[in-house]
Each structure stands twice: as C-alpha cells, then as structure tokens.
C-alpha positions as CSV (number, residue, x, y, z in Angstrom):
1,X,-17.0,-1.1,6.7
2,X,-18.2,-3.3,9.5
3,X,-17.1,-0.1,11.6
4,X,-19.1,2.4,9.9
5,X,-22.1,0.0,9.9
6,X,-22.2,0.0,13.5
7,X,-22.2,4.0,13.7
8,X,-18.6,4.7,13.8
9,X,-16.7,7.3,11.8
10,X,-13.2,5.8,10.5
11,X,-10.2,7.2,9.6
12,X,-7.6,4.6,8.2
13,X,-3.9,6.1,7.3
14,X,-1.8,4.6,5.2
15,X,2.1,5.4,4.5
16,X,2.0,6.0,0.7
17,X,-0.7,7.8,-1.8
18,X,-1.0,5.0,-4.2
19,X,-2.5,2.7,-1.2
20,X,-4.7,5.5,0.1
21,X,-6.1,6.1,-3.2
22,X,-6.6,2.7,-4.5
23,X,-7.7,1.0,-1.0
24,X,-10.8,3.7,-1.1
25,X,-11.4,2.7,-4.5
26,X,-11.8,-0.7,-3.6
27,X,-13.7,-0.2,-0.5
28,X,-16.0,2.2,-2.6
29,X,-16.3,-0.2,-5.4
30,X,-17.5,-2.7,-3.0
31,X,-20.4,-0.7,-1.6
32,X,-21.4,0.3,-5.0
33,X,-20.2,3.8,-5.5
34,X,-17.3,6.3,-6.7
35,X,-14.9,7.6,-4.1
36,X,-16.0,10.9,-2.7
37,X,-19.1,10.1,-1.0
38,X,-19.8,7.7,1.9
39,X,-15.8,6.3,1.5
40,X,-13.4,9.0,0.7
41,X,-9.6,9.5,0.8
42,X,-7.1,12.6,1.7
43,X,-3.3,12.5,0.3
44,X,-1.0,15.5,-0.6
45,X,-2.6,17.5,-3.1
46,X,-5.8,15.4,-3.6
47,X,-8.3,14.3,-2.2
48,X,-12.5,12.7,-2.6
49,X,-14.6,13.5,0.4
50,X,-17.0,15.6,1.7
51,X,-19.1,15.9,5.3
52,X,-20.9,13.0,4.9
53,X,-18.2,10.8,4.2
54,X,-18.2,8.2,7.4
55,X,-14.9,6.1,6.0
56,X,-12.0,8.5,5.0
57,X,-8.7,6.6,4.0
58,X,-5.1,9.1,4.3
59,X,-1.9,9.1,4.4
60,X,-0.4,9.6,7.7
61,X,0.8,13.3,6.9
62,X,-2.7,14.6,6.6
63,X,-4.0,13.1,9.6
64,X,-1.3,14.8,11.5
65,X,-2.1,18.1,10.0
66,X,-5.4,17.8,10.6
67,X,-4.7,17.1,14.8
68,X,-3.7,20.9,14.3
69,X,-7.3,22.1,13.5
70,X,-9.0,19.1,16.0
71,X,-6.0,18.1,18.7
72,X,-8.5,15.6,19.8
73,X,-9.9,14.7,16.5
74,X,-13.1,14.8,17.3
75,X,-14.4,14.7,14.0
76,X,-13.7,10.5,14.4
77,X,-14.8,7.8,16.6
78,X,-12.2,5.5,15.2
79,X,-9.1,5.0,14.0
80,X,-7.1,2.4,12.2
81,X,-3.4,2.9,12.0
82,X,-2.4,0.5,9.3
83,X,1.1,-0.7,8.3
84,X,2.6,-0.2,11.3
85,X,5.5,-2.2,10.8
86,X,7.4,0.1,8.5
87,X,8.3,2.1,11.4
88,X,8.4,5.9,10.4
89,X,8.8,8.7,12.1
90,X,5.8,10.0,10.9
91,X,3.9,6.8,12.0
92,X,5.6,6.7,16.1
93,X,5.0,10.6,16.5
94,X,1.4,9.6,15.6
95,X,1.3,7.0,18.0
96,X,2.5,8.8,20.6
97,X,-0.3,11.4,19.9
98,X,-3.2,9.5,19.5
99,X,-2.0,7.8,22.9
100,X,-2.6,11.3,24.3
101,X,-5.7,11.4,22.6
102,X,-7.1,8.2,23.8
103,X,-6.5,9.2,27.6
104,X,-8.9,11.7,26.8
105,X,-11.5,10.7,24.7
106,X,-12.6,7.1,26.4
107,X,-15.0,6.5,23.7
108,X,-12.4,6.5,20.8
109,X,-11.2,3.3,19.0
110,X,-7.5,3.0,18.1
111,X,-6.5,-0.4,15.4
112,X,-2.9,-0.5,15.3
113,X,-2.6,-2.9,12.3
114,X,0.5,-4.9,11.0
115,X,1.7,-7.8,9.7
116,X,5.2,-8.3,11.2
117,X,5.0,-5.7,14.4
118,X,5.6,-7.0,18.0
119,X,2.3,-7.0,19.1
120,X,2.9,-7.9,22.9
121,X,5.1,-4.2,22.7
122,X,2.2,-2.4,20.9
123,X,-0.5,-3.7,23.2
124,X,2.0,-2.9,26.3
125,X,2.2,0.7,25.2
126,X,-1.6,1.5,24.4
127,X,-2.6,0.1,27.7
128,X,-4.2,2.5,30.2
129,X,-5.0,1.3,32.9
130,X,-3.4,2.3,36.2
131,X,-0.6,0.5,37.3
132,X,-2.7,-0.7,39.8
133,X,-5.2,-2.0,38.0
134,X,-3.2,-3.7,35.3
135,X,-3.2,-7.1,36.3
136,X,-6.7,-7.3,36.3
137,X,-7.6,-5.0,33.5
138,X,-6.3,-3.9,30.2
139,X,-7.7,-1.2,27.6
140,X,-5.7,-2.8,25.0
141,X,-6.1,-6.5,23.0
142,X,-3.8,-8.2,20.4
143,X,-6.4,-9.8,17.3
144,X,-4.7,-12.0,15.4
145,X,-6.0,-13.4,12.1
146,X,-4.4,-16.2,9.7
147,X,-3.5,-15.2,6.3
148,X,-3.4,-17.1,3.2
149,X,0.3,-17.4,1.9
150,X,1.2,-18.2,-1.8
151,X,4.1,-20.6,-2.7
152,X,7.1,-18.7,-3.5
153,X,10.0,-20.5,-5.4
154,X,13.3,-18.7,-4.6
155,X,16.4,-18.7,-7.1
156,X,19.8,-17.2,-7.1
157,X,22.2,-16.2,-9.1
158,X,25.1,-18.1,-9.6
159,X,27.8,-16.1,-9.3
160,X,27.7,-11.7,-8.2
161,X,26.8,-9.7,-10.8
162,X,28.9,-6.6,-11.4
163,X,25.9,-4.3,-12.2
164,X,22.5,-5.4,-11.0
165,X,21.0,-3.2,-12.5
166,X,21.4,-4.1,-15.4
167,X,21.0,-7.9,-14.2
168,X,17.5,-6.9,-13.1
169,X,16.5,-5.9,-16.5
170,X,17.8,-8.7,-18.4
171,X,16.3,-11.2,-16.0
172,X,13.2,-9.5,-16.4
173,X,13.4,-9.7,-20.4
174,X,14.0,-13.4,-19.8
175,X,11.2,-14.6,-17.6
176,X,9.2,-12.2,-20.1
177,X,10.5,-14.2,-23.1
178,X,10.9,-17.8,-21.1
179,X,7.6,-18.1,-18.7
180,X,4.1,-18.0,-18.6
181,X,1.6,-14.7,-18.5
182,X,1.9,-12.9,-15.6
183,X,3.1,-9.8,-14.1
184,X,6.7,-8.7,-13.5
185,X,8.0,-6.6,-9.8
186,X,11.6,-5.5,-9.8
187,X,12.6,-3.9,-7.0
188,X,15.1,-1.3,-6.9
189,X,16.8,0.6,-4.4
190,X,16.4,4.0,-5.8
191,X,14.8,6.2,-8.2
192,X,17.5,6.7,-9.8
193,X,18.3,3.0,-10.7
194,X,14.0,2.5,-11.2
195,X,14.4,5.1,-13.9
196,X,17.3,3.7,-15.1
197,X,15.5,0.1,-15.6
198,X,12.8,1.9,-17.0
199,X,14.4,3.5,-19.5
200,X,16.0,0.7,-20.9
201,X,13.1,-1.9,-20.7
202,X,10.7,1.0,-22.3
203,X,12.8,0.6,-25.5
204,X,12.9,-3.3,-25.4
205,X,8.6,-3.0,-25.2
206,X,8.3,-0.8,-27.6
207,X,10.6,-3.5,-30.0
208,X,8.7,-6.5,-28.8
209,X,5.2,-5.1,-29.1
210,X,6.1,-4.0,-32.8
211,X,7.6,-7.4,-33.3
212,X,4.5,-8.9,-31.8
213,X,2.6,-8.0,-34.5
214,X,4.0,-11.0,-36.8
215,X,4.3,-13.5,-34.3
216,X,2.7,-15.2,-32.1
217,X,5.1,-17.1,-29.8
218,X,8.4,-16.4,-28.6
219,X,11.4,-18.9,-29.7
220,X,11.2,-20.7,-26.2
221,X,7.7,-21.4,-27.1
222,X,5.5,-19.4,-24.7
223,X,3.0,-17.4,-26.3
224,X,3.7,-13.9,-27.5
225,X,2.9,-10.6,-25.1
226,X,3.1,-7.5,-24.8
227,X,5.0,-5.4,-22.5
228,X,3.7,-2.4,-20.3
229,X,6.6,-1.0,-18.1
230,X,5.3,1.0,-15.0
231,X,7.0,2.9,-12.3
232,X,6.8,3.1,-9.1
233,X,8.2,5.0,-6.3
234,X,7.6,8.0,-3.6
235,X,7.7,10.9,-5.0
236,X,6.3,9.8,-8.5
237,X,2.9,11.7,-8.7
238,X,-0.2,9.8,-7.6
239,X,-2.0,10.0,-10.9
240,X,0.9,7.7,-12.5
241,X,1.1,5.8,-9.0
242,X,-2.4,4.4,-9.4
243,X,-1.7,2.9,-13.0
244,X,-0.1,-0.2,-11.8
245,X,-3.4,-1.2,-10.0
246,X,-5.2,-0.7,-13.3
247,X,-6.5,-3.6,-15.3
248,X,-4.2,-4.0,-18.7
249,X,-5.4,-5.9,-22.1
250,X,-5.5,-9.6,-21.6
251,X,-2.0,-9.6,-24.0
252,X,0.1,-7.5,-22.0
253,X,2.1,-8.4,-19.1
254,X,2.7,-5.5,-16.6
255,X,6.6,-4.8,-14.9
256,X,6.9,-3.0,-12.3
C-alpha cells in the first residue's frame, strides 16, 4: 500500500490461489473497499480487477502469462515476488526473467520476499552493476525486518505408529475432546490421505455436533464444541480454498 501511495503500480505474486485471493481481501478490507477496484487479484479462472486497479495480487502463473502480451511488463512499476523460499520452477524461471527485465527498464522495482531464502545469494544475483563497478556500487539491498514468533510446545509420539494417518485423526479428536478452543492444522502429505482424514473426521463432527446438543462439556471437562472439518490442498477449487480464512460461530473449532 505504502507503494501505491507513492505513485507506483504493484504486482505481488503469490504461489497458491487461496493466498492471492484472501491477501487482496485483506489489503482491500483495509482501505475500505471490495476487491476489484483500487486492489485486485488474478488466479486461474478468476479474477477482481479492472484498469484502475494500482495493487493487483496473482499467482505466479498469470504473471508469466501475461510477460507474453507485455515482455517488459510495462503495465507495472513494481513488483514484489513473495514466498520465495519455496523454490519452484515457476518462481526461478520468473526470476530469471524479470532479471532481464530490470536490465532494461531502470525505473522498475523488484521485492524478492522470504522468510528463510539466502538473502546474500538473492541480492548477489539481482545486482547489476558492472563488474567494475561492483565494489563501489550495487543495484540490489537485503531489508531485513524482526518478526514476532509464538511459543510452540513440541510433543512426540512415543513409539511409530503403523498408520499415521489414522494417528493424525485420532490425535486430532483428542486435543478436540481434551484442550481448550482453538483451531486444529493437520498436515498431510497428499490429497489422497487429506481426503482420507477428512472423510473420517466429517462423520465424527457430524456425531459430536448432534451430541452437542445435550451437553455442554466433554467428560475431560473442557467445554463442549463443535467441529467444522475443512480441506485444503492444490488443486481443490479456490472457492472451497478461501473457506478456512472465513470467520466460524464462536462454538465451532475449525480442522484443517
């Protein structure tokens, strides 16, 4: 936003739909409108924006296609590669290009954001300035900021498990049944086991919020909730995707 402020017009990629879609939400939410008018966003088969937009979030796909109708994307003054880190080959082929890109357009701005990414590497290779003139100049900065971290309390199992699948949901029935509110994330290393989980822990919601209805705590004590069982994964349509961002009833605790 500070960007656009200042006169710029931003692209932002991200690697997944969901994070296009929602982070333009947010953004518009912020500046007190819908998606679609000065913050947009462009993913596979949808997309909020039109020529006044001056902050257009994407996934990394679309930006690519569109270097095909614009090779030197002129249509932006600056753009923010974000998640970096997760190393596609989607995300170096762009790098690669909008390193061509900035050689020739001096006035664009390239962010190349991530949390874990070697930074010394990625400012080595956005640097151009002659080799003669790098010891006294570079065209490329690292910006570091601090994060706030959140404790994180890290258990094991005792012995291996002989399906974990199956070990993911019944630990996630237990913390539902044991702890206090708050959301559930499983991950899993496939759709096939995510839909697998899902399957079994939709029938175990539907028991407990029908049980729910005559009690109010659980028999460790904690207080009574329901269960909402989401999933998430690539190829699962972005309409579905964007439900886990989505606010539930205060008595229902979210797994995904």
């Amino acid at each position: 936003q500070y960007l656009y402020e200042i006169g710029h017009r931003v692209c932002v990629t991200q690697p997944r739909v969901a994070a296009a879609v929602s982070l333009a939400a947010r953004v518009a939410t912020e500046r007190g409108e819908e998606p679609g008018n000065t913050v947009g966003y462009a993913a596979s088969m949808t997309s909020a924006r039109n020529s006044e937009t001056g902050i257009v979030f994407m996934t990394e796909g679309v930006l690519l296609r569109e270097m095909f109708a614009s090779p030197l994307l002129m249509q932006y003054t600056c753009i923010v590669l974000d998640e970096v880190h997760e190393r596609t080959q989607m995300t170096d082929v762009l790098m690669g290009l909008l390193k061509k890109i900035a050689k020739k357009r001096k006035n664009l701005k390239l962010v190349i954001s991530s949390a874990t990414m070697d930074a010394e590497f990625l400012r080595d290779f956005f640097n151009l300035s002659d080799k003669k003139e790098q010891d006294r100049k570079s065209t490329s900065v690292i910006m570091s900021m601090q994060g706030r971290t959140h404790p994180i309390d890290v258990f094991y199992v005792e012995e291996p498990v002989p399906d974990y699948v199956q070990a993911t949901v019944e630990t996630v029935i237990k913390i539902h049944e044991n702890e206090p509110f708050g959301d559930i994330l499983a991950f899993l290393t496939s759709q096939e086991e995510i839909l697998s989980a899902l399957e079994i822990l939709q029938q175990y919601s539907e028991e407990n919020n029908e049980t729910n209805k005559h009690r109010r705590y659980f028999a460790s004590g904690v207080q009574a909730a329901n269960m909402s069982v989401l999933p998430m994964y690539g190829t699962l349509p972005h309409y579905k995707q964007i439900k886990v961002f989505q606010m539930a009833d205060s008595n229902v605790r979210k797994v995904y």
